[in-house]
C-alpha positions as CSV (number, residue, x, y, z in Angstrom):
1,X,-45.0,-51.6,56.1
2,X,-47.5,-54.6,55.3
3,X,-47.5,-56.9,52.8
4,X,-49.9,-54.7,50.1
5,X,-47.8,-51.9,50.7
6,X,-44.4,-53.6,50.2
7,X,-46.1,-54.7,47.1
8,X,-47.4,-51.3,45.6
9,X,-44.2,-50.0,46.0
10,X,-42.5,-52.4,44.3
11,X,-45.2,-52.5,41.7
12,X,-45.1,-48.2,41.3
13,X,-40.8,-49.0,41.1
14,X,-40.9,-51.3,38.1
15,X,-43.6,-48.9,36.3
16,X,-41.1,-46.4,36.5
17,X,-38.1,-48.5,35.3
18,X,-40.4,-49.3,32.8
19,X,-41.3,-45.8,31.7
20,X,-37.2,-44.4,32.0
21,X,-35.7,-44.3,28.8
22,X,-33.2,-47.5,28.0
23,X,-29.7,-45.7,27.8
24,X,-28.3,-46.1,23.9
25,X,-25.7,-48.7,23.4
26,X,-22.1,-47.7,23.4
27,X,-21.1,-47.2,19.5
28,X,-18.6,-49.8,19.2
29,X,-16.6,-48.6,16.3
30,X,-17.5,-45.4,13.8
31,X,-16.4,-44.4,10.3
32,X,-13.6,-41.9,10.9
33,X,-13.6,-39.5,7.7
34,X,-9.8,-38.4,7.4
35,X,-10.3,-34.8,6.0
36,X,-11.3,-33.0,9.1
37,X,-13.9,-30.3,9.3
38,X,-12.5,-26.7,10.4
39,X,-15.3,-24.6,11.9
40,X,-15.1,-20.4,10.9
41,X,-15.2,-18.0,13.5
42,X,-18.7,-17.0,13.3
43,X,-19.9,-20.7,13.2
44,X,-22.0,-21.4,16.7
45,X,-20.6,-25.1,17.0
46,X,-17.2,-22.6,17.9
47,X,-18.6,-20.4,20.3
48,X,-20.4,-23.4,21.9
49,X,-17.3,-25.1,22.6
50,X,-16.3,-25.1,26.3
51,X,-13.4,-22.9,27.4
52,X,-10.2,-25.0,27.1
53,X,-11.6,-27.1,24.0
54,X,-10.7,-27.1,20.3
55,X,-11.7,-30.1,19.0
56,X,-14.8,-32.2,19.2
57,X,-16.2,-35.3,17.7
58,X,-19.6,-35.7,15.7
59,X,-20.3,-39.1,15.6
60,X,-22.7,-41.5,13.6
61,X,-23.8,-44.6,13.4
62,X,-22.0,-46.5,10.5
63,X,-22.5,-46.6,7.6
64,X,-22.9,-42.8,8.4
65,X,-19.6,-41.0,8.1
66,X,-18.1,-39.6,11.6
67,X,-15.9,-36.2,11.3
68,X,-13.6,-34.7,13.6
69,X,-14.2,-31.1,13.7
70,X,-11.4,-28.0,14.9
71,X,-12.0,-24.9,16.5
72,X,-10.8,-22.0,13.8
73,X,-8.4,-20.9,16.6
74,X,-5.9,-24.3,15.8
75,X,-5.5,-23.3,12.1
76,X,-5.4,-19.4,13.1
77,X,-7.8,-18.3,10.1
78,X,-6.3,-14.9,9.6
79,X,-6.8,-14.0,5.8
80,X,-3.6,-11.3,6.7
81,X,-1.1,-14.5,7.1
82,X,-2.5,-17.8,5.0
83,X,-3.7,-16.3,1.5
84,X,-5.0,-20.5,1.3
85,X,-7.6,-21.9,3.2
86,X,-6.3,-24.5,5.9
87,X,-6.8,-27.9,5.4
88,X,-6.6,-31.0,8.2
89,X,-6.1,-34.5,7.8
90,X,-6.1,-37.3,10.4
91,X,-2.9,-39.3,10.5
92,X,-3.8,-42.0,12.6
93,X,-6.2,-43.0,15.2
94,X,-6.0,-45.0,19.1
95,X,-8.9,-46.6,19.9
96,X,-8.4,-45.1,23.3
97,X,-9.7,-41.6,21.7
98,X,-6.3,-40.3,20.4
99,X,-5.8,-38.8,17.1
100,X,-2.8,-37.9,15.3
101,X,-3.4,-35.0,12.7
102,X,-1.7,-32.3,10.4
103,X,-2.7,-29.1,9.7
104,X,-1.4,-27.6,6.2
105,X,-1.5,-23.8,5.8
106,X,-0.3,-23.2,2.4
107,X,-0.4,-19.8,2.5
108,X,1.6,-19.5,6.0
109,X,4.4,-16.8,5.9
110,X,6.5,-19.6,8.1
111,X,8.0,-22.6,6.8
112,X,6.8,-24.3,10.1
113,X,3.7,-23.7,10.0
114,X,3.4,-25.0,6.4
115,X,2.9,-28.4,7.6
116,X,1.8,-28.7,12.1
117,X,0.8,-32.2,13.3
118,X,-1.1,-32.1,16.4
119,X,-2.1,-35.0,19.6
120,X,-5.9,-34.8,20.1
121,X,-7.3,-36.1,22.9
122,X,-11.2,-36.7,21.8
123,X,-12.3,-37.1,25.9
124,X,-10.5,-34.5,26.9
125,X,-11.5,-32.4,23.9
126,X,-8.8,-31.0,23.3
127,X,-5.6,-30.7,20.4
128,X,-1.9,-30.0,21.3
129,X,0.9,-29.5,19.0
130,X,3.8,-31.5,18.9
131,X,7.0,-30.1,18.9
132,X,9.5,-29.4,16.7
133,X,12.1,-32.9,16.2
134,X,15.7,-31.5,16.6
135,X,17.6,-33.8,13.8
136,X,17.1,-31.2,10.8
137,X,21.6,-31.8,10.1
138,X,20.7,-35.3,9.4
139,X,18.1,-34.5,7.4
140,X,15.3,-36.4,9.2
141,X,12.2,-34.9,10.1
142,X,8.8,-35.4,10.9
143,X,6.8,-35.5,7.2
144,X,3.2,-35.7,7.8
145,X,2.6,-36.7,4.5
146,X,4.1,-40.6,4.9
147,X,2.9,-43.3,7.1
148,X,2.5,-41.8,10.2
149,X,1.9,-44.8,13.4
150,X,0.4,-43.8,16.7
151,X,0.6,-46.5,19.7
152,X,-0.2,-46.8,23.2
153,X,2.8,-47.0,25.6
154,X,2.1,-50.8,27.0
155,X,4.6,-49.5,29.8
156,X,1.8,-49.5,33.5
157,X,4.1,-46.8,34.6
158,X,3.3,-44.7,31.3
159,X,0.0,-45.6,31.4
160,X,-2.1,-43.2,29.0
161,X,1.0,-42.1,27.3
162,X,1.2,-42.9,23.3
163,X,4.2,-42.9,20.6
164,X,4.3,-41.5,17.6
165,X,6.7,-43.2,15.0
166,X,7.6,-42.5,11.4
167,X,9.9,-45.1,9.6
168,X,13.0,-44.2,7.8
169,X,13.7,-47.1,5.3
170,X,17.8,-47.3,4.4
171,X,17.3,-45.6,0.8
172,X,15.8,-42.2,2.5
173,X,18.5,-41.3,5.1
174,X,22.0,-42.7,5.7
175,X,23.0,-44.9,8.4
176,X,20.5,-47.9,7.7
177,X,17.0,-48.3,9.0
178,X,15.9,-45.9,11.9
179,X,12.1,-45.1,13.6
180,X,12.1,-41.1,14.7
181,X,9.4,-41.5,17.3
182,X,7.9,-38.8,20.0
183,X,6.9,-39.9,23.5
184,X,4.4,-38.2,25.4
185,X,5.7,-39.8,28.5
186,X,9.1,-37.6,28.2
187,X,8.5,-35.0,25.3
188,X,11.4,-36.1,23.5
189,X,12.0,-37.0,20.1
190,X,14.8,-39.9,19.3
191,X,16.0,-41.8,16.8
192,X,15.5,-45.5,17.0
193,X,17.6,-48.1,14.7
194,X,16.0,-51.1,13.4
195,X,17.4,-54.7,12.8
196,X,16.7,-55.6,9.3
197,X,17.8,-58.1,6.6
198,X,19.3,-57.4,3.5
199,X,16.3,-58.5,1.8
200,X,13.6,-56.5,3.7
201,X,13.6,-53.3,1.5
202,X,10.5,-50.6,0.8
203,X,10.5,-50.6,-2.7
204,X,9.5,-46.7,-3.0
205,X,9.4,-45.1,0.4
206,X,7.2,-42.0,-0.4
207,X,4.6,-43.8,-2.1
208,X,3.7,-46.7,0.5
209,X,-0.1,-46.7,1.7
210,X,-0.5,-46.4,5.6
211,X,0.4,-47.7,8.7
212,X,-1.5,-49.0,11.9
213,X,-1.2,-50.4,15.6
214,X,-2.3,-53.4,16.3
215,X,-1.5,-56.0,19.1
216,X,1.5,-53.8,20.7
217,X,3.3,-53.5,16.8
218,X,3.5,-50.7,14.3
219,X,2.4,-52.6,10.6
220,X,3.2,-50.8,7.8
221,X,1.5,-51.3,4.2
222,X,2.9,-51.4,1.3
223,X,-0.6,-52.9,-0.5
224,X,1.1,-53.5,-3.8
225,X,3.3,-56.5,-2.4
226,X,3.7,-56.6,1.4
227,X,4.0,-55.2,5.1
228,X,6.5,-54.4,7.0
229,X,5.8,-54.9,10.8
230,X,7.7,-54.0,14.0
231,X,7.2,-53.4,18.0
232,X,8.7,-50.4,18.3
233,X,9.0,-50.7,22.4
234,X,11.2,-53.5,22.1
235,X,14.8,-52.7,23.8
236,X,16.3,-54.2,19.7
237,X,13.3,-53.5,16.9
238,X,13.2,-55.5,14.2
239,X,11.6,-54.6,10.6
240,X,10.5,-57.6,9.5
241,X,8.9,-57.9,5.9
242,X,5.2,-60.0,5.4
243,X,4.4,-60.2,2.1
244,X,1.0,-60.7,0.8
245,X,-0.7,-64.1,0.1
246,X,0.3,-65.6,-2.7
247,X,-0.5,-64.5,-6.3
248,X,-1.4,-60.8,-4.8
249,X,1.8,-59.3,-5.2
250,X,2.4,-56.7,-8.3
251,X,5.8,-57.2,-9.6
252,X,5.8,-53.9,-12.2
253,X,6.2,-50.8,-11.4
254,X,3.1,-49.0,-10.6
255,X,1.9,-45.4,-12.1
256,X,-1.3,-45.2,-10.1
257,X,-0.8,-45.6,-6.7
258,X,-4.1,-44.5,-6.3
259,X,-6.0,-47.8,-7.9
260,X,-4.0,-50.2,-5.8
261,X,-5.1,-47.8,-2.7
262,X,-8.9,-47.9,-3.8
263,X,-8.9,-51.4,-4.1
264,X,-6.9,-52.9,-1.2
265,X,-6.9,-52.5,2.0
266,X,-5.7,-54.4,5.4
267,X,-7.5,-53.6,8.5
268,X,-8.2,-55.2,12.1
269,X,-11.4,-57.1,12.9
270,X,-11.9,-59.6,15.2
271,X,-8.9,-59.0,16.4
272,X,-7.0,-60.6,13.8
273,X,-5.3,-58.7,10.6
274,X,-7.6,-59.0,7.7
275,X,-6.2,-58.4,3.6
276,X,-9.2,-57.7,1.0
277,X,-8.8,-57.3,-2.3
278,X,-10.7,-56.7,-5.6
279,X,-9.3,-59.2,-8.1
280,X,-9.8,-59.3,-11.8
281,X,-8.9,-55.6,-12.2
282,X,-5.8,-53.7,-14.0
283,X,-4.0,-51.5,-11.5
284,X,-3.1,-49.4,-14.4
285,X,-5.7,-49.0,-16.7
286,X,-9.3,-48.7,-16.5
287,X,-11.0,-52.2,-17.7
288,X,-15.0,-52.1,-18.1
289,X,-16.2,-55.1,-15.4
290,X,-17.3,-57.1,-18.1
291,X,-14.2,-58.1,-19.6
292,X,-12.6,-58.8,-16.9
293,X,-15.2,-60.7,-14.3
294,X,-14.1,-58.9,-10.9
295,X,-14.3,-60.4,-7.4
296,X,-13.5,-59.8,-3.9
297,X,-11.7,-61.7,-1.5
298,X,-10.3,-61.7,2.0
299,X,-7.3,-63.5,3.8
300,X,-6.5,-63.3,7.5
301,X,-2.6,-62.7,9.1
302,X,-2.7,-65.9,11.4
303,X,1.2,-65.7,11.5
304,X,3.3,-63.1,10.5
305,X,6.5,-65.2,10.9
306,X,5.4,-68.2,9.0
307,X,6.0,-69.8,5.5
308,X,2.4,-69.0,4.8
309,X,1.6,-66.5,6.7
310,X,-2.0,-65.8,5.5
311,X,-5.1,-67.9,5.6
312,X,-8.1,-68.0,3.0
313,X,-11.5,-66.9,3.6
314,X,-13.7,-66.5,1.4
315,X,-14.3,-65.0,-2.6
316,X,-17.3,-63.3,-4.2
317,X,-18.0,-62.7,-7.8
318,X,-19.0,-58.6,-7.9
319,X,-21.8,-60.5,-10.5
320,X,-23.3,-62.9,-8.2
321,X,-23.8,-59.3,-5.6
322,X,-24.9,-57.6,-8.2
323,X,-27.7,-60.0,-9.3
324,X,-28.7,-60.2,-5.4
325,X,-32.4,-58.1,-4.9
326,X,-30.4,-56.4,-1.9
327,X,-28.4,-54.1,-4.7
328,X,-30.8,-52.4,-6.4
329,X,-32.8,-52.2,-3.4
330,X,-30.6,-49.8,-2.0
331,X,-30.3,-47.3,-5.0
332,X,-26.5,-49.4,-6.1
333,X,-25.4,-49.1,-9.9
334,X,-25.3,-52.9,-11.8
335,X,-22.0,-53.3,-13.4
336,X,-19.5,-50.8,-11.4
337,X,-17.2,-52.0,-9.2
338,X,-17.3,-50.1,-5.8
339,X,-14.0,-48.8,-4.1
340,X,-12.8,-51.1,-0.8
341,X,-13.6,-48.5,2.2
342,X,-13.1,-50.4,5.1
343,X,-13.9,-54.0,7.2
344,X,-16.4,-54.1,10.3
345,X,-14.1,-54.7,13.4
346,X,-16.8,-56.8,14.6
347,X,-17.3,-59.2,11.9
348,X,-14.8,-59.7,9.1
349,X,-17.5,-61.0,7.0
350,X,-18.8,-57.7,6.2
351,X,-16.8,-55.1,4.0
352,X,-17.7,-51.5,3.4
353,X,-17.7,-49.8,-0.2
354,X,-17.8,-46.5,-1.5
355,X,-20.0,-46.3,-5.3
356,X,-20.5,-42.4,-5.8
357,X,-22.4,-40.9,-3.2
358,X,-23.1,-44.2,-1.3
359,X,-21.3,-46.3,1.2
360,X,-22.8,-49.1,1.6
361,X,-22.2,-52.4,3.9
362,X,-21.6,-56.2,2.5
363,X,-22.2,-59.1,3.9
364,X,-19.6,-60.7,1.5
365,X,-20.4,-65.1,2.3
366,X,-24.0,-63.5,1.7
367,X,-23.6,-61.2,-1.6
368,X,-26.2,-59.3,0.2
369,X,-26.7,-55.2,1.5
370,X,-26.8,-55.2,4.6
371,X,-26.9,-51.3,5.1
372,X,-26.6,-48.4,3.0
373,X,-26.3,-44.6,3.2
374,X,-26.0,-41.5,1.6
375,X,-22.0,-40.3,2.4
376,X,-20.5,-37.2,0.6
377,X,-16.9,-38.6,1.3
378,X,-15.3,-38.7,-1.8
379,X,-12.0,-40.9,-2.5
380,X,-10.3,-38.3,-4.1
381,X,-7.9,-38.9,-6.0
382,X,-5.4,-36.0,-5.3
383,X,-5.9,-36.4,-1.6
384,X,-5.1,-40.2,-1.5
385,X,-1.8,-39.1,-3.7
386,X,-0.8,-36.3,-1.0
387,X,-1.9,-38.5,2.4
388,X,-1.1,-42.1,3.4
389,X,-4.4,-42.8,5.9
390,X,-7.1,-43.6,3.9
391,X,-10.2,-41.1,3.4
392,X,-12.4,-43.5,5.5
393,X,-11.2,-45.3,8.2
394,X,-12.9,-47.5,11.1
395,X,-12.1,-46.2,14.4
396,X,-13.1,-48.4,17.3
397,X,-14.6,-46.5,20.4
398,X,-14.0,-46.7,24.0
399,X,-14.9,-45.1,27.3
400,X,-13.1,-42.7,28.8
401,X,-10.3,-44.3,31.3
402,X,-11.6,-44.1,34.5
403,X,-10.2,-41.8,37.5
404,X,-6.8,-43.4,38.5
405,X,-7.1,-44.7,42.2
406,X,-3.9,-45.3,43.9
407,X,-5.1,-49.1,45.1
408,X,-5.1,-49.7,41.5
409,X,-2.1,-48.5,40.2
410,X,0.8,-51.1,40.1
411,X,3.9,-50.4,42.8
412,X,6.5,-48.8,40.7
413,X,9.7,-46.6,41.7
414,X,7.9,-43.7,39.8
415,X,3.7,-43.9,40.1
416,X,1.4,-42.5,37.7
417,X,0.9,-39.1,39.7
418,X,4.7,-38.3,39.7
419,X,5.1,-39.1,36.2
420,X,2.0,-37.1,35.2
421,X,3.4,-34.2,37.4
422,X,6.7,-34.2,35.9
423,X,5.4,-34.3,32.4
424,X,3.4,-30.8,33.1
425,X,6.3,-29.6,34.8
426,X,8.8,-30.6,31.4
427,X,6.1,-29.3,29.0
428,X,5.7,-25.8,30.7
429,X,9.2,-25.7,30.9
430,X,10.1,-26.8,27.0
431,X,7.6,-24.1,25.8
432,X,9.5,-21.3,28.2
433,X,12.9,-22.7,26.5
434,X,11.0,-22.1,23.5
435,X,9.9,-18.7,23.8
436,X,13.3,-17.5,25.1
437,X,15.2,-19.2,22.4
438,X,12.8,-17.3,20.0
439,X,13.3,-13.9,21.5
440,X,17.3,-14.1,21.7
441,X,17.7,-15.8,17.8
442,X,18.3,-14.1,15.2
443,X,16.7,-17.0,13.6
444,X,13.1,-18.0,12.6
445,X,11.4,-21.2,14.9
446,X,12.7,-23.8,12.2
447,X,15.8,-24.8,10.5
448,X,18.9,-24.4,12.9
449,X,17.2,-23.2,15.6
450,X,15.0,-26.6,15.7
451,X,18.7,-28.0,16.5
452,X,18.2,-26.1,19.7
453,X,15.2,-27.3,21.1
454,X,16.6,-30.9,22.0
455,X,14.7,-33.3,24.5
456,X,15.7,-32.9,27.9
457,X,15.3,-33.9,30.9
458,X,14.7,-32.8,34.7
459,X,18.5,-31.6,36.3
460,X,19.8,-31.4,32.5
461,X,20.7,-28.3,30.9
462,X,18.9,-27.7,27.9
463,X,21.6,-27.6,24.4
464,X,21.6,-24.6,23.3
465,X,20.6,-21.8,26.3
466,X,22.4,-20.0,28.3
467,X,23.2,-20.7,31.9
468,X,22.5,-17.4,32.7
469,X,18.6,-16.4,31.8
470,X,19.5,-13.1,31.4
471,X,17.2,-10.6,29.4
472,X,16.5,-11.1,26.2
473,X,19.0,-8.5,23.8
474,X,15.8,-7.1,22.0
475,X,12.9,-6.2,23.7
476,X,9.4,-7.9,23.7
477,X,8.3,-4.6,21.6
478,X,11.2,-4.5,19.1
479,X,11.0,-8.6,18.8
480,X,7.7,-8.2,18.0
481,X,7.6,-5.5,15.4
482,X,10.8,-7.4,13.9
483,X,9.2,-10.8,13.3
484,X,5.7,-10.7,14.4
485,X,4.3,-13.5,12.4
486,X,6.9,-16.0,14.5
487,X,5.8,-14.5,17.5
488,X,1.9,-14.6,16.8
489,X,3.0,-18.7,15.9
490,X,4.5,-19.9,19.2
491,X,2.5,-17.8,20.6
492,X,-0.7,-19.8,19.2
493,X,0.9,-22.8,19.8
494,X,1.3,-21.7,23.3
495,X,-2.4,-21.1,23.5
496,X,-3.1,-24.4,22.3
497,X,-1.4,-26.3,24.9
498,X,-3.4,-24.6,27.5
499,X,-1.0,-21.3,28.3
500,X,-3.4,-18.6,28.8
């Protein structure tokens, strides 16, 4: 090839680089709407989704709200069983693409289906339902409706596995402090006690406001005066107690939960623990802005352990942001206070707020609007009082992990593959247990027969079933015309796992 045609062809090669579209920028973090949107049978974003799928994601740019949306067939829409429409609700969210959420049939003809939670995998596209926790005598239980953590097993032999832990403070079971946690590494529930002082108390239990993972610990909030923070993969857990800077804390008791929530809020960004509050406003009252001059202001957790644990950032006068051009630009109300949404997890210098119809971006230092939209999420008051995740959320993004290679994997006793394998193997087999306990009970799938359906192992018998699977003392025909509704339930959940 000579020289002039080496040189058109590298020429024609960079017009065509040129002329390719740029790829668009990974989203780096979106604004996760908790209520999640549940598609009806005839809509065609259902019958589009791939065979094998129930869930998928439609995501937008912030300030944008981002929804997770459910195929009808995890909420069984069936106007003969829930006389209620079916609601969902994000617990928690991995930035790895996990989701923790409940489904709430109010109209369900089962007590077990009242209330489902379910592990989502976002890449994979798909929902499973986790299974029942086999410590109803003690009267512990999975309640969807507290602080709910989900956190990645930092174990390289569990690698892509997650935990799911709900803490029990001392005053709401007996026995002292305890974490009932769910591995998907094992599919077993457990108990897990916690070290605790005497001091380190939740004031009311039922009414604390979240929890989240961050840097390999659970952090519980309790916005009103503190946060309780613990690694729960530690062989002996402490609870320890952080409370919040100084001045912040609200010694009476509080009536509306729901103002401290809307006003409050500690999130990741930068990868440090942020706290921002409104100041200047009654948590119990409504007080017009201008008698009371109200402000935000932000700390960061440099040291959870330390005497002062919290470090000062920076304060802004809602007046001196209100007077900025930037405000009425962007369509904002003068005088009213906005609700705390969330923090950027990029820079902690902005903080999103909700006024109406609008979310809107603020570069705080600045007192200036740095983006604005129109958002239909509303901050509801009876859905912050029935959920502990708040209505919007930031939920940082990342690529799917990418095929496991077994150069790559760290040398362990029990690699990747094996554990994946045996994790299949345990599942199918817990939802065969299942079904069999099912059709030989005279029992419904919850209550005493939950005591049944303990976490076991491979070469351990299972509490509860026989040693010889013999047939079932009803058959499939007479089970079903019996109790057909707890049938048509495992057999959903079933479904949902994959079991054609």
């Amino acid at each position: 090839m000579s020289a002039s045609e080496a040189a058109a062809e590298s020429s024609s090669r960079a017009r065509q680089d040129a002329d390719a579209e740029p790829e668009p920028p990974q989203r780096r973090w979106v604004a996760l709407v908790s209520t999640a949107v549940i598609l009806l049978d005839g809509d065609e974003r259902a019958r589009a989704m791939p065979l094998g799928t129930n869930v998928e994601l439609d995501l937008h740019d912030p300030p944008q709200p981002s929804y997770l949306v459910l195929h009808p067939r995890i909420v069984a829409l069936d106007p003969c069983y829930f006389a209620h429409q079916p609601s969902a609700y994000i617990l928690a969210a991995d930035r790895s693409g996990r989701l923790l959420f409940r489904v709430n049939n109010p109209g369900s003809n089962d007590p077990a289906e009242d209330e489902v939670m379910y592990l989502c995998d976002t890449h994979a596209r798909r929902a499973t339902t986790l299974l029942p926790a086999p410590y109803p005598f003690l009267r512990i239980e999975p309640r969807p409706r507290r602080s709910v953590g989900l956190i990645a097993d930092p174990d390289p032999r569990r690698r892509g596995h997650y935990l799911v832990a709900q803490l029990y403070p001392r005053e709401s079971v007996l026995h002292g402090d305890k974490l009932l946690c769910y591995s998907t590494a094992t599919l077993q529930w457990f108990l897990k006690p916690l070290l605790t002082s005497s001091s380190v108390r939740m004031r009311n239990p039922c009414a604390e406001t979240g929890v989240l993972a961050h840097a390999g610990r659970l952090y519980w909030l309790a916005l009103a005066y503190g946060v309780f923070v613990c690694d729960p993969f530690a062989a002996t857990s402490h609870l320890r107690f952080v409370p919040l800077p100084r001045d912040c804390e609200i010694l009476e008791e509080l009536s509306h939960r729901v103002y401290v929530a809307q006003h409050r809020r500690v999130a990741p960004s930068e990868g440090l623990l942020r706290y921002v509050e409104v100041r200047g406003l009654s948590y119990e009252v409504h007080v017009p802005p201008d008698v009371v001059n109200p402000s935000v202001w932000m700390w960061t957790l440099v040291d959870s352990e330390a005497a002062e644990p919290w470090r000062f950032e920076y304060e802004a006068p809602f007046a001196e942001v209100w007077a900025h051009e930037s405000y009425a630009a962007a369509g904002l109300r003068h005088g009213e206070v906005p609700h705390v949404a969330l923090v950027d997890p990029d820079d902690h210098g902005v903080v999103y707020f909700l006024q109406g119809s609008k979310l809107f971006g603020l570069d705080v230092r600045a007192r200036r609007v740095v983006s604005c939209e129109d958002c239909s999420v509303r901050d509801d008051r009876e859905i912050m009082l029935r959920n502990s995740r708040p209505i919007l959320d930031a939920w940082e993004l990342s690529p799917p992990s990418p095929p496991r290679s077994p150069r790559t994997e760290p040398s362990s006793p029990s690699p990747p593959e094996e554990l994946d394998a045996v994790g299949k193997m345990e599942r199918e087999r817990c939802y065969i247990v299942s079904l069999y306990l099912l059709l030989t009970s005279e029992q419904h799938y919850h209550g005493a027969l939950a005591v049944n359906l303990v976490s076991f192992t491979p070469n351990t018998e299972v509490t509860g079933a026989p040693t010889n699977w013999g047939a079932p003392p009803l058959s499939m025909h007479a089970m079903l015309r019996k109790d057909s509704h707890c049938v048509r339930a495992l057999l959903l959940k079933l479904h949902n796992c994959g079991f054609q």
